[in-house]
Residue, then its C-alpha position, 0 to 999 in steps of 0.5 A: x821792550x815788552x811786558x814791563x811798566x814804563x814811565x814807573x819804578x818796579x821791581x822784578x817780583x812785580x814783573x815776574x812773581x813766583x807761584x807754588x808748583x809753577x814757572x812762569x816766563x815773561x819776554x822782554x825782548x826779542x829779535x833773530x839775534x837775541x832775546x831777553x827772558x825773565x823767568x821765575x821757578x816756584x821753590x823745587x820747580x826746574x828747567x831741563x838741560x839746555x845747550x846754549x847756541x851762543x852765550x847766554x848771560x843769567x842773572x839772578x834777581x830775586x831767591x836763589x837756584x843751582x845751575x847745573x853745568x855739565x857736571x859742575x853745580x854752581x849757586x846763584x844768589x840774588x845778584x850774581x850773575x853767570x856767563x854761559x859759554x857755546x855749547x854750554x849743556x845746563x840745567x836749572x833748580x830753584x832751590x827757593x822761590x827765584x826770579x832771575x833774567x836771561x839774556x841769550x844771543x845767538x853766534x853771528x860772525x859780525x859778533x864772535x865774541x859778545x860779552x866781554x871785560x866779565x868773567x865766564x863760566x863762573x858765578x860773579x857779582x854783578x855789582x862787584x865789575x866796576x868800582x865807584x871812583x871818587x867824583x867821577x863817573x865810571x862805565x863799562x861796556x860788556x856788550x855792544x852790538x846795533x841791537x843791545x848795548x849792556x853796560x855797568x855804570x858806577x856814579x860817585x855822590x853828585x855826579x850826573x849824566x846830563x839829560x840826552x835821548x836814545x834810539x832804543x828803550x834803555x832799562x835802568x837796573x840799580x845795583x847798589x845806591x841810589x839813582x835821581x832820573x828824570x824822563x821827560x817830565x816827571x822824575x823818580x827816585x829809584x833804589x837798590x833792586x828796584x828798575x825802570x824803562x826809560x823809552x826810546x825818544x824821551x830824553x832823561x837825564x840821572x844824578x846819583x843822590x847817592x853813590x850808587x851802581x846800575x846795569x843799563x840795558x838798550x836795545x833798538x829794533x825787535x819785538 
């Protein structure tokens, strides 16, 4: 990954602020199966139709915007997400200053079917996909290729997932609650809204101080 603090919690506004009369893109991730865009759209500002080539999965970080699909309108709040099927003609308006995250994967055989277990086409929560289950730790993956993983995890009060590496960067998005993570020597207490990379190699380790929700998203490989 590129472009985004490591070794320290931000938010996205820090990564991608939205200025008066402007749109600004910052890319996180790429490779010639995928890319990771943030963008943010001054209030008014718009990205022109685009036809998608694969799925595309946009979610909204910061304000709010109308995404214009075919002939539908569909609002987005600060988190809630859309999937965006193949061939999928949109638009998008910020109807206020927004910041939202793209991710576009591009249709290759070994992959037909890339996001999965959420629904398409129409705006969700993301923090609404998985539940927190009393003393247990839940996950859902809703992508799973050799380049990116993306995976929902839901963690009840207590719970931990023990301190490991990954072969790829992995950021930690927190959907809801609070997240104790701890990456090599030095530990962190990340809160709703706020993110943090933790690199490939380092081992880490997390413990929910409070039930909280994340989207956790690896990837190996790439720029």
């Amino acid at each position: 990954m590129k472009n985004l603090p490591i070794h320290d919690i931000f938010t996205f506004e820090d990564v991608a602020n939205p200025l008066p009369d402007q749109i600004i893109s910052t890319e996180v991730f790429h490779n010639a199966a995928l890319d990771i865009t943030v963008f943010s759209l001054g209030a008014g500002e718009s990205i022109s139709t685009e036809l998608v080539g694969g799925q595309k999965l946009i979610y909204c970080l910061t304000g709010r915007l109308e995404l214009k699909l075919d002939r539908i309108e569909k609002q987005l709040r600060a988190g809630q997400a859309v999937i965006l099927p193949t061939q999928a003609r949109h638009a998008i308006i910020a109807e206020a200053n927004v910041s939202f995250q793209q991710i576009h994967l591009y249709k290759n055989e070994e992959d037909l079917y890339m996001i999965n277990k959420v629904p398409h086409n129409k705006v969700i929560d993301l923090a609404e996909q998985i539940d927190i289950v009393p003393n247990k730790k839940a996950s859902k993956a809703i992508v799973q290729r050799k380049d990116l993983t993306l995976t929902l995890f839901a963690l009840d009060q207590g719970q931990q997932i023990a301190m490991h590496t990954a072969t790829g960067d992995a950021l930690v998005q927190i959907l809801e609650g609070e997240a104790h993570i701890i990456i090599g020597e030095n530990s962190f207490i990340v809160k709703e809204g706020q993110a943090i990379v933790m690199p490939a190699e380092i081992p880490h380790a997390l413990e929910a101080t409070e039930a909280f929700k994340m989207l956790l998203t690896v990837v190996k490989g790439g720029e």
